[in-house]
C-alpha positions in Angstrom: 0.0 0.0 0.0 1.2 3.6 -0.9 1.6 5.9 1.7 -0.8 9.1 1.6 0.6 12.4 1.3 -1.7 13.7 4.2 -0.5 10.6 6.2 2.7 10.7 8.4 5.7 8.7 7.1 7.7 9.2 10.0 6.3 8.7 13.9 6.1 12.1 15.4 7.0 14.5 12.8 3.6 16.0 11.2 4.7 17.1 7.5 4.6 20.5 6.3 1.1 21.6 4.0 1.9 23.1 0.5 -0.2 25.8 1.7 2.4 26.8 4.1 5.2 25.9 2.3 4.2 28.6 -0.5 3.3 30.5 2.1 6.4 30.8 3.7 8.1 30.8 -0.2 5.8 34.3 -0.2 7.4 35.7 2.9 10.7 35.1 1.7 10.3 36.6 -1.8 8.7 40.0 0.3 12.2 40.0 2.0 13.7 39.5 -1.3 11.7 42.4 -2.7 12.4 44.8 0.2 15.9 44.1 -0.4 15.8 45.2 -3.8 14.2 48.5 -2.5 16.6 49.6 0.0 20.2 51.9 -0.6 23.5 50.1 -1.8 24.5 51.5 2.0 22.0 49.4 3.9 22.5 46.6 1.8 26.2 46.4 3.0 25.3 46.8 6.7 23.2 43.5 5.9 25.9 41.3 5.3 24.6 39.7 2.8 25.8 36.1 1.7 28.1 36.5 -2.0 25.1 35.0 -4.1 21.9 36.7 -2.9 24.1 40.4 -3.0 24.7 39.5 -6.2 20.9 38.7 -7.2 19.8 41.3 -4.9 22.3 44.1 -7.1 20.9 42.4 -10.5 16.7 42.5 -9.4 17.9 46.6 -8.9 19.1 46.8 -12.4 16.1 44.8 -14.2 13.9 46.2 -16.1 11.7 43.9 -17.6 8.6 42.6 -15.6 8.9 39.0 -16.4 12.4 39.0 -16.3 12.1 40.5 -13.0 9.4 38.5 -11.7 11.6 35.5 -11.9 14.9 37.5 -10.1 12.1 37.8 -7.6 11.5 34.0 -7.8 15.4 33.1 -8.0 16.1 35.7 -4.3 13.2 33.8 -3.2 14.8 30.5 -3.4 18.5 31.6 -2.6 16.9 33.0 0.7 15.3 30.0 1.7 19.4 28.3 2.2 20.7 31.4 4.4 19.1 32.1 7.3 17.2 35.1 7.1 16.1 36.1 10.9 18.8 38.2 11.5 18.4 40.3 7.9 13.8 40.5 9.3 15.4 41.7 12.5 17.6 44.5 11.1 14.7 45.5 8.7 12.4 45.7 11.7 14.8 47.8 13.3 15.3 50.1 10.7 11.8 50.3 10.3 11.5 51.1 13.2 13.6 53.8 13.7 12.1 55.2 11.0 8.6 55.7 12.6 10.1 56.8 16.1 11.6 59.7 14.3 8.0 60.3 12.4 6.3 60.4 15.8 9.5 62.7 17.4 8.9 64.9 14.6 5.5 64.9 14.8 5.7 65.9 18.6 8.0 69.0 17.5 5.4 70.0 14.5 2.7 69.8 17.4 4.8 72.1 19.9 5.4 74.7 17.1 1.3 74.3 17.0 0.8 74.9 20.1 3.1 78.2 20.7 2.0 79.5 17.5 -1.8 79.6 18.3 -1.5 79.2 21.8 -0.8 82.1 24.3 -0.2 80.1 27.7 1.6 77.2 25.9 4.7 79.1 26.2 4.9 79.0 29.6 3.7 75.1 29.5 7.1 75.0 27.2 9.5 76.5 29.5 8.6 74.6 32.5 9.2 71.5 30.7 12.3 73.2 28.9 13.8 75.4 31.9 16.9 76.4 29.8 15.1 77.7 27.6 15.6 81.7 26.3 11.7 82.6 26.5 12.7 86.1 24.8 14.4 84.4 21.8 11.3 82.0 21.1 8.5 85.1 21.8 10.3 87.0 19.0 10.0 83.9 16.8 6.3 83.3 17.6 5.6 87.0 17.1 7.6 87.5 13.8 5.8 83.8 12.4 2.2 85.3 13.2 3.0 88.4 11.0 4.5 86.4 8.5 1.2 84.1 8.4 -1.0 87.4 8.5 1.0 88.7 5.5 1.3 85.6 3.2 4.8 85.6 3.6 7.2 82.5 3.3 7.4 81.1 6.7 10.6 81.7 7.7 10.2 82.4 11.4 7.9 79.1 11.9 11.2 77.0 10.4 13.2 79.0 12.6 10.5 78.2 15.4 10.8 74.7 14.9 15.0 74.2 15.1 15.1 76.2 17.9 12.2 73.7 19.8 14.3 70.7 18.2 17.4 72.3 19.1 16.0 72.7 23.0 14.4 69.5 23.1 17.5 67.3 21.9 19.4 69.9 23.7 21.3 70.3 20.4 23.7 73.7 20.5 24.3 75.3 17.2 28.5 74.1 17.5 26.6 70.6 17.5 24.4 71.0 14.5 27.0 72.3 12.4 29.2 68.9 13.7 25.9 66.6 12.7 26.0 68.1 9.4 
């Protein structure tokens, strides 16, 4: 008698769907495609086995949807030999990052809000921010309102807004001009 596929060959050891094979065949070819989308900079932080760099640097080049649709196929299959939880990791990391500085910018933007269209929110700042020149910022809010007013670029609101970053990551201007 032929085994059945659904059956268990060996005691113990339940055998693995095609449902979840492709789907993990799916997951892999997603990494394979957000490799292809990321910077030749992150790519080298990676570490990236020889091979899959390789079809990784070729997918980029590619123009041709069937001929890229099976570079996707081919990363897809290279990835499923390396092991790929550390590359997820790093990608989750980066991504990450990448929304706490969205929401630490978002807090700024909110602050500049606030001061701008706000009268006692300036005092709210400098109790949170005692180091903070009130005079310097009052001048900023004042000169952004008239700019607003006027239809004018808005040059004091930008200014506004590096001076509350600057405050809140206690950046100096001799360490801004270092960052850049």
């Amino acid at each position: 008698m032929k085994p059945n596929k659904t059956e268990n060959t060996e005691p113990g050891i339940e055998p693995i769907s095609k449902t979840k094979r492709k789907a993990e065949a799916d997951a892999q070819q997603a990494i394979g495609v957000t490799l292809v989308g990321l910077p030749k900079d992150k790519l080298a932080k990676l570490e990236l086995p020889e091979t899959l760099l390789d079809a990784v640097n070729e997918a980029k080049r590619i123009n041709s949807n069937g001929a890229l649709r099976r570079q996707m196929q081919y990363l897809g299959r290279l990835m499923r030999d390396i092991d790929t939880a550390p590359i997820v990791d790093q990608l989750q990391r980066w991504e990450g990052s990448h929304n706490e500085e969205n929401a630490r910018f978002h807090r700024l933007e909110q602050w500049r809000s606030r001061l701008l269209e706000d009268e006692s929110a300036l005092a709210e700042f400098i109790n949170e921010h005692p180091n903070t020149e009130a005079q310097q910022i009052r001048n900023l809010i004042r000169n952004a309102r008239r700019e607003h007013a006027a239809g004018k670029p808005p040059k004091s609101s930008r200014e506004l807004f590096k001076l509350i970053r600057g405050i809140t990551e206690n950046i100096t201007p001799e360490t801004e001009l270092d960052a850049d």
